[in-house]
Residue, then its C-alpha position, 0 to 999 in steps of 0.5 A: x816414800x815407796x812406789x805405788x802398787x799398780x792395782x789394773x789387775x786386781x780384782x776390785x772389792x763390789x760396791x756395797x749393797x743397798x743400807x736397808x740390806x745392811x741393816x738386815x744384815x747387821x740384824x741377822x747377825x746379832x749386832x743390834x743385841x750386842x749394841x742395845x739397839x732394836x732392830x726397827x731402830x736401826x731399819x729406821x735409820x737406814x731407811x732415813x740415811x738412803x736419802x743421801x744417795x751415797x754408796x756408805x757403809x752402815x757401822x755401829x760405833x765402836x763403844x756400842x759394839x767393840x771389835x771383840x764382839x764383831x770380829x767372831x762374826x765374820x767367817x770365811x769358807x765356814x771359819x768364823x773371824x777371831x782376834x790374834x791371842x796377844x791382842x787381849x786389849x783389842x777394845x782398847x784400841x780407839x779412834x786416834x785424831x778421828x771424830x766419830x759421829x755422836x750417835x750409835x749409828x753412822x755411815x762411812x762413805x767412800x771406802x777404799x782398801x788402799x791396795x795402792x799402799x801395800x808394802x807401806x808402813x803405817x808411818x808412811x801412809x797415813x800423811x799420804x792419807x791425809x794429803x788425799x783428804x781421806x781419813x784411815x778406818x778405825x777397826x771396827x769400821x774395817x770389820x763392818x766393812x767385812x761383814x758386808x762385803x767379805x771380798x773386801x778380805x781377799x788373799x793378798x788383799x787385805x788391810x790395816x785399820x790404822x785409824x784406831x791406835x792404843x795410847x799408853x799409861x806414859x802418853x806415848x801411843x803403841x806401836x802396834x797397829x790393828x789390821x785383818x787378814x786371812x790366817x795361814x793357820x800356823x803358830x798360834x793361830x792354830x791349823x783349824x784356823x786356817x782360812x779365817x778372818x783375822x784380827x791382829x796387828x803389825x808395827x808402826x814401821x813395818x811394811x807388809x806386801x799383802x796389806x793396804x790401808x783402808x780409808x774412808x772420805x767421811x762419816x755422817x751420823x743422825x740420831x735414832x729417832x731424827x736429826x742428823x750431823x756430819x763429820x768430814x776429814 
């Protein structure tokens, strides 16, 4: 394994804002609609799941609103988020080994950006991970993250959400692996794009210096109109 980044220097990301001002935020933006949620449905569950005194993170699981739906949503020095142009099956892209709550709504606790792993491979960080009890973001869950705290995408300071991976036809699983990061506005990403938020991948194997792994310890769910459930790595 490679030596742990030393992070005393970095700027950590700001704890994330009270759930009843996500919920306005994912409201403002539009997720709602795009989920087929209403927006006293989702200021209900907010104002139920604040009972848990956790500092969460309030997502939308990813088959009501898929990454191709949020990722224009983030924006960046007034450039809207984009998804890379040969990551056109972005959506496919799924939750691997990772249970996701059973509801349309769901909190992620305890996430983290995992600048200590820059410069790992996903191949080298995700049993790490899982040593620590902590379970890799899936995509959609990094872009919510994004959405509420866009210091959470800082230049050299981003990261992979390997905890959505593509299974192919032949069972195998891709070796691509999405991530997020700023766009140096070159090739095809294009020069009007420079600065935006970035959806796109990297290989399974492959070390980046500017890219951690974000990670969450838990997820717990309730449904839209009482009752609640968890899931825990």
């Amino acid at each position: 394994m490679p030596e742990l980044t030393d992070t005393a220097s970095i700027t950590p990301v700001p704890p994330l804002p009270p759930l009843a001002a996500q919920a306005e935020r994912l409201i403002e933006l539009g997720v709602h609609e795009i989920a087929g949620i209403t927006a006293e449905a989702v200021r209900a569950f907010a104002a139920e799941a604040t009972d848990t005194g956790e500092d969460a993170l309030l997502a939308v699981h990813p088959d009501r609103a898929p990454a191709s739906a949020l990722a224009p949503l983030l924006n960046r020095d007034g450039k809207p988020g984009f998804v890379v142009v040969d990551m056109a099956d972005v959506d496919a892209f799924v939750p691997q080994d990772i249970e996701l709550p059973d509801s349309p709504l769901y909190l992620v606790t305890g996430v983290d950006r995992g600048d200590r792993m820059a410069n790992w491979s996903p191949e080298e960080a995700l049993p790490v991970l899982a040593e620590e009890k902590r379970t890799p973001l899936v995509l959609t869950e990094g872009i919510h993250w994004i959405l509420q705290r866009p210091e959470a995408l800082a230049r050299n300071h981003c990261f992979m959400t390997i905890g959505s991976r593509l299974r192919k036809a032949n069972g195998t699983l891709d070796t691509r692996t999405p991530a997020i990061w700023i766009s140096n506005g070159t090739g095809r990403d294009g020069r009007e794009r420079r600065n935006a938020p970035k959806v796109g991948w990297c290989w399974w194997g492959n070390r980046h210096t500017w890219l951690g792994f974000g990670s969450a310890t838990g997820r717990e769910g309730w449904g839209l109109t009482g009752g609640s459930g968890s899931n825990t790595p």
